[in-house]
C-alpha positions in Angstrom: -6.9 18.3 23.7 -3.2 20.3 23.7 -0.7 19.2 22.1 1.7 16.4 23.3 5.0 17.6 24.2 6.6 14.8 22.2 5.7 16.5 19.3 6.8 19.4 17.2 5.1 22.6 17.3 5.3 23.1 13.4 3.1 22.0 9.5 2.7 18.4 8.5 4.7 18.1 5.5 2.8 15.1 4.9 0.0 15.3 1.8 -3.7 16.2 2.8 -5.3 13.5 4.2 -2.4 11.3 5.1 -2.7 9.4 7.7 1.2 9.3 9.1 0.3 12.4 10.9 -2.6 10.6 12.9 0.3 7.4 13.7 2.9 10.2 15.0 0.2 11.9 17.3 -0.5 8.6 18.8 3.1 7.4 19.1 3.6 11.0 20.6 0.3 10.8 23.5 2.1 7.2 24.5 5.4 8.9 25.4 4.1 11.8 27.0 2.0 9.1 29.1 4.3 6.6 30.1 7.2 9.9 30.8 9.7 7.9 28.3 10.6 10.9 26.0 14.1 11.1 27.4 14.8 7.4 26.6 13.2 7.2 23.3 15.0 6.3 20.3 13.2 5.9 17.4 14.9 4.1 13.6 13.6 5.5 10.2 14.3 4.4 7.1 13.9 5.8 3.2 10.3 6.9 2.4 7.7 8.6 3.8 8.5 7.7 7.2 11.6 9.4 7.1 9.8 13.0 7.5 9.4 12.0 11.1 12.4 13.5 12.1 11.0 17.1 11.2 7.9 16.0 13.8 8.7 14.1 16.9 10.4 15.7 19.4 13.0 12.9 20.8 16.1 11.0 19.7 16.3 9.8 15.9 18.1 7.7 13.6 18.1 7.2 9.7 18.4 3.9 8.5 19.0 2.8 5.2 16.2 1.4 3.3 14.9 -1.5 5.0 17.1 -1.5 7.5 15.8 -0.2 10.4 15.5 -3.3 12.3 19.2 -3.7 12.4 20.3 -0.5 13.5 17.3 -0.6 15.8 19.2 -4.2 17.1 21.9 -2.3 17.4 20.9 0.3 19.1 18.7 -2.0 21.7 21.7 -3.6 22.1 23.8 -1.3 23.1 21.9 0.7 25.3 19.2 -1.9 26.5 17.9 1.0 29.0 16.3 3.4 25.7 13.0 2.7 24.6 13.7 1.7 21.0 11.1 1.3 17.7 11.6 1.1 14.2 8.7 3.1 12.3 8.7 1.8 8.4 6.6 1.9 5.5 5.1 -1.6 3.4 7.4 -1.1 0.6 10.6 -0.6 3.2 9.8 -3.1 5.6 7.8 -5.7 3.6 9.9 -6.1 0.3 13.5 -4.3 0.5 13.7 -5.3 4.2 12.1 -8.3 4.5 14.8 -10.4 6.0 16.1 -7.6 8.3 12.5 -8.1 9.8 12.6 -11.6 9.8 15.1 -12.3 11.6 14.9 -9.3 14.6 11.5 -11.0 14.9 13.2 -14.5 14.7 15.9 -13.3 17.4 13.3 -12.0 19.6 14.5 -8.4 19.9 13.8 -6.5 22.2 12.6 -3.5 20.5 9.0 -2.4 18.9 8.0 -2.7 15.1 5.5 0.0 13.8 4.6 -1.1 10.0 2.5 1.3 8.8 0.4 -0.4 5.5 -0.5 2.0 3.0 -0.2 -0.8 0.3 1.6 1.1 -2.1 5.3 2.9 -2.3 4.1 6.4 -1.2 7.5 8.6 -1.7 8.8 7.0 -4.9 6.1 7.5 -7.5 3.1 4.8 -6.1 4.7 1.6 -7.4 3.3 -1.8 -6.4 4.6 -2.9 -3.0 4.0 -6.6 -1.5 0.7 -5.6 0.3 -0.6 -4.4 -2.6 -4.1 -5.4 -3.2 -5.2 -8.1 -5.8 -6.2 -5.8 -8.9 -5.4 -2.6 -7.4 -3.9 0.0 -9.5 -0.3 0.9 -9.1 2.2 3.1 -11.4 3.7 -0.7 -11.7 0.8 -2.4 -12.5 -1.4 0.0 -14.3 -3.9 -2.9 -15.2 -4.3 -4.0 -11.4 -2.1 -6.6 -9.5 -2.4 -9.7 -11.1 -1.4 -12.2 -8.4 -0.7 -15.0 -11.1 2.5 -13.0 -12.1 3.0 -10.6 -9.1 2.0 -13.0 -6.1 -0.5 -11.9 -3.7 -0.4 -9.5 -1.1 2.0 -10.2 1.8 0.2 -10.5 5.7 3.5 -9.6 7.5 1.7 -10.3 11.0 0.5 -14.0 10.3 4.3 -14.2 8.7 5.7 -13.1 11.7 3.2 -15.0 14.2 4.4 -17.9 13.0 7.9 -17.4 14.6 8.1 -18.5 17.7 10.2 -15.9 19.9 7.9 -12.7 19.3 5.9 -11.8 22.3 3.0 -9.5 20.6 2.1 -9.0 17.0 -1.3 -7.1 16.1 -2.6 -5.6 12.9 -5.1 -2.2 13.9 -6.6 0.1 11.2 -6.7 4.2 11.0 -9.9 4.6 9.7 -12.1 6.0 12.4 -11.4 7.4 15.7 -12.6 4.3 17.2 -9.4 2.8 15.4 -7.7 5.1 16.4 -7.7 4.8 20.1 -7.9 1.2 19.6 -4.4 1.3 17.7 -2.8 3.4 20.5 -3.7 0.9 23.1 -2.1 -1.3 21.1 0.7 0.7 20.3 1.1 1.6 24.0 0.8 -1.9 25.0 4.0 -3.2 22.3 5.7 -0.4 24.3 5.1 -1.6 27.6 5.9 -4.8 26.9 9.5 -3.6 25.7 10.1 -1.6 29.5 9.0 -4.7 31.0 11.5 -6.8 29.1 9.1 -9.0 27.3 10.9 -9.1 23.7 9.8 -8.2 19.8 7.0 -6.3 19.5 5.4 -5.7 16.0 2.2 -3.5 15.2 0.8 -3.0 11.9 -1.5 0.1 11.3 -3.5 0.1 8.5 -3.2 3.5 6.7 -4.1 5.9 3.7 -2.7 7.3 0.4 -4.6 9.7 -1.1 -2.1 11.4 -3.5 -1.1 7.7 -5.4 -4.9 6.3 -4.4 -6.0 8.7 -6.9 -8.3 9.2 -4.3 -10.2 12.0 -1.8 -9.2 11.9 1.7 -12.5 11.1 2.6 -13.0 8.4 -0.5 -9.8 7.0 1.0 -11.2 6.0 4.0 -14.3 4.7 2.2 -11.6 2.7 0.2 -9.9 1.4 3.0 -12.6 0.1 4.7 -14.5 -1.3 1.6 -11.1 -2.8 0.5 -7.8 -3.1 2.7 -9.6 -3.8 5.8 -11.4 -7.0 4.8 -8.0 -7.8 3.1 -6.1 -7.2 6.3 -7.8 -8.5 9.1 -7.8 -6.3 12.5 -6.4 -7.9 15.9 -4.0 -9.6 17.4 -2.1 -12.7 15.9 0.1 -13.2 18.8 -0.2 -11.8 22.6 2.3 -13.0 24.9 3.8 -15.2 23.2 0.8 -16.8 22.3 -0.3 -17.5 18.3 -4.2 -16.1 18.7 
């Protein structure tokens, strides 16, 4: 398969076995395949995700930490005619960012959401983020997450399901290639629901981190599927409008 033209020709900067690389070739095949790379505009905030500048090959912004949904607003806003998405990590989107996502959600935006759930602050040194697993081990809570101090972990798509403007919300897992071209209809979906007008669109990928895992890139997978999956349900939670 040759490379998507929405895509840099150049390394992943990203550690081995990372999974962001498998989200941005994905994200990339969808633009190629809908011809949108002109009007794309993608919003990155602090963290890992903000390495995708050096990959895709369309129009980017930085937000600030967790605040990718409002520039995203902004942006939607005032050029309604781009193809617009916010790509943020658990620990940007989930805790620092929570109410920026909240309320673009509540609003009914009409932009696309990519979450992508490591459950764990990848960039900044592994510390515990709100999807963190009960009892897993972060550089914050070396003894596991204990959720009678730290809560337990956050399901940001039955949060945001409950709200009654978006128009699709669905939570799809990296794991496996079957994922993996089940997450890009998904994906590709959210995004054809934006050029048709239809409103906020938030998809959740279930991903990997192998450096602050502690973990193999293979044993990573393992992990994911023995742990975050069953955690994190896959599917949808909301499809046109519709709680599932």
């Amino acid at each position: 398969m040759s490379r998507p033209t929405s895509i840099k020709d150049c390394a992943s900067g990203y550690c081995p076995g990372c999974l962001h690389g498998v989200a941005h070739r994905i994200i990339a095949e969808i633009v190629d395949e809908l011809g949108i790379s002109q009007d794309m505009v993608g919003v990155m905030p602090v963290g890992c995700a903000s390495l995708s500048f050096s990959y895709w090959n369309f129009d980017s912004i930085h937000g600030a930490h967790g605040r990718a949904p409002a520039v995203a607003t902004g942006v939607k806003r005032c050029a309604p005619d781009r193809v617009v998405f916010t790509y943020q990590g658990d620990g940007d989107l989930a805790a620092i960012g929570l109410a920026e996502i909240m309320h673009a959600a509540n609003r009914g935006e009409n932009f696309t959401a990519v979450f992508i759930n490591n459950s764990i602050y990848g960039m900044t040194g592994g510390q515990m983020a709100p999807t963190t697993l009960e009892g897993m081990k972060t550089s914050t809570s070396p003894k596991g997450r204990d959720e009678t101090t730290e809560g337990y972990p956050m399901n940001m798509c039955g949060i945001l399901a409950q709200l009654d403007a978006p128009y699709y919300i669905a939570r799809f897992a990296l794991n496996s290639p079957q994922n993996v071209l089940k997450a890009k209809a998904g994906l590709k979906k959210a995004f054809m629901a934006q050029l048709e007008g239809k409103g906020f669109c938030f998809i959740e990928l279930l991903t990997n981190c192998p450096t602050n895992w502690g973990l193999t890139s293979l044993k990573s997978l393992e992990w994911m599927e023995q742990n975050t999956m069953p955690a994190f349900p896959l599917g949808a939670f909301k499809d046109g409008g519709v709680r599932v």
